[in-house]
C-alpha positions as semicolon CSV with decimal commas, in nm:
position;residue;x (nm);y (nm);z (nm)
1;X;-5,860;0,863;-9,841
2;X;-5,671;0,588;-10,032
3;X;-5,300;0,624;-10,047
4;X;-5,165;0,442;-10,350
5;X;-4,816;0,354;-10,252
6;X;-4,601;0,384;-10,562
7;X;-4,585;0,391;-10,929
8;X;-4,598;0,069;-11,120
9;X;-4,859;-0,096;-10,854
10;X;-5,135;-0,373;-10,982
11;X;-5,457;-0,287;-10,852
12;X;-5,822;-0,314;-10,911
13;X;-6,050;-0,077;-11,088
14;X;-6,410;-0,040;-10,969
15;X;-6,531;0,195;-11,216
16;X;-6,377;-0,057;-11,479
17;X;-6,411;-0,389;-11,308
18;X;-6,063;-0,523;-11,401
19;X;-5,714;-0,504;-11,275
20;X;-5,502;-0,225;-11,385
21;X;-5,131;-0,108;-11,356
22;X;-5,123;0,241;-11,176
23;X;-4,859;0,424;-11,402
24;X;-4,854;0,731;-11,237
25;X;-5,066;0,950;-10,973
26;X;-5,099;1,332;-10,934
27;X;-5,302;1,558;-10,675
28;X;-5,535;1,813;-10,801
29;X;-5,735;2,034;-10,556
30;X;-5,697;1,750;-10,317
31;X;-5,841;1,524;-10,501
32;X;-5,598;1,184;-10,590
33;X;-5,606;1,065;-10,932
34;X;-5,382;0,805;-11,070
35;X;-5,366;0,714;-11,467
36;X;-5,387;0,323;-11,521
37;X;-5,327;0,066;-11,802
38;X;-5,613;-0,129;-11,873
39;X;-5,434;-0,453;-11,999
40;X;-5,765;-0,615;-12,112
41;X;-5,876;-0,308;-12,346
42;X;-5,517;-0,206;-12,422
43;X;-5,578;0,153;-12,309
44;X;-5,458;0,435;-12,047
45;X;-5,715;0,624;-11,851
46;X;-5,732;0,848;-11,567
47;X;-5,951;0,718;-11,257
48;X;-5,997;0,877;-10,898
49;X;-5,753;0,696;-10,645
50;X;-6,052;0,615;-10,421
51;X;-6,184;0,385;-10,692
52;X;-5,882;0,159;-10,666
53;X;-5,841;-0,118;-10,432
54;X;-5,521;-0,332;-10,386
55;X;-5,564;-0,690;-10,516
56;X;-5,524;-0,869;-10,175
57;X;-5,856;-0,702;-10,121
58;X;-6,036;-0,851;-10,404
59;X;-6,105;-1,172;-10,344
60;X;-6,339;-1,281;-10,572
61;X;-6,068;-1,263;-10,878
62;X;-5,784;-1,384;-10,750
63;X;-5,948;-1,641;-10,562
64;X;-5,840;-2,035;-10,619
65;X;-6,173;-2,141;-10,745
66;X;-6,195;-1,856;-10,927
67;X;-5,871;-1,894;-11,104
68;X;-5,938;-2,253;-11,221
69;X;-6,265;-2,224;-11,329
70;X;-6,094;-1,993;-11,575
71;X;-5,818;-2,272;-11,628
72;X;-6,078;-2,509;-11,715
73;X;-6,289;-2,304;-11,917
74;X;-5,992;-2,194;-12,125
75;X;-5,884;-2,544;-12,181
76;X;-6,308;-2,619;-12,293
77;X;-6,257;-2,332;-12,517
78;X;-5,916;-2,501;-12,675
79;X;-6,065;-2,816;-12,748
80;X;-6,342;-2,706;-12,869
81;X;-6,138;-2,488;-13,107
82;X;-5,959;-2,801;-13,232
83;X;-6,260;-3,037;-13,252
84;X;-6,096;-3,258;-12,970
85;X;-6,423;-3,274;-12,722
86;X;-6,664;-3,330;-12,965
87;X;-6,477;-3,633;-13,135
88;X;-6,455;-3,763;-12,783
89;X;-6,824;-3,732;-12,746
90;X;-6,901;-3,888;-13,069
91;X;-6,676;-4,194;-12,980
92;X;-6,845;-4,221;-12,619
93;X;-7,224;-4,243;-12,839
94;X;-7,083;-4,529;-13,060
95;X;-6,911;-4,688;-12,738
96;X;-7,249;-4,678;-12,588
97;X;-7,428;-4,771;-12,912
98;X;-7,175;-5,039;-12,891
99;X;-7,310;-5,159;-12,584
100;X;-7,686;-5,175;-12,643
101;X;-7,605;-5,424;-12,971
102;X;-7,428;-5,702;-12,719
C-alpha cells in the first residue's frame, strides 16, 4: 500500500494523467483515498491513494526534454498568435526570391 505522507503534497494521478495537489486523505474500510485538485480542469475529486505516485517517480513529465519541448512549443504557439513566424517566413521567401534574380 501507498502511504501518502501529508496534506498539501503534489503528486501524479494515473486515473487522470496529470499532477494533482492531495488536499486531504481519509481511510475507509481500509481502503486509502485522498481528495485532489486537478489544477488543469479546475476541479476536486476523490481518487484511491494507490493511484497516486510521487512526482520524482514520473519521469516522463518532469523530465528536461520534456519540459522544453513544452517551452518551445509555447513560445511557437505565441508567435504564431501574434503573426511574428509567419512574417519571418514570408521575408525568408522574398530573401530567397531575392537571390534567384542576381
Amino acid at each position: 500500500m501507498r502511504t501518502i505522507s501529508n496534506d498539501d503534497t503534489w503528486m501524479y494521478s494515473l486515473e487522470y494523467n496529470e499532477i494533482c495537489l492531495v488536499i486531504s486523505t481519509q481511510t475507509l474500510w481500509n481502503e486509502t483515498y485522498c481528495r485532489v485538485w486537478l489544477p488543469l480542469q479546475d476541479t476536486v475529486v476523490r481518487v484511491r491513494a494507490d493511484q497516486l505516485r510521487p512526482l520524482n517517480t514520473h519521469h516522463s513529465l518532469l523530465s528536461t526534454h520534456y519540459l522544453v519541448y513544452i517551452a518551445a512549443a509555447a513560445r511557437i504557439t505565441e508567435a504564431l498568435a501574434q503573426g511574428a513566424l509567419l512574417a519571418l517566413v514570408k521575408m525568408m521567401s522574398d530573401e530567397l526570391r531575392g537571390m534567384g534574380d542576381g
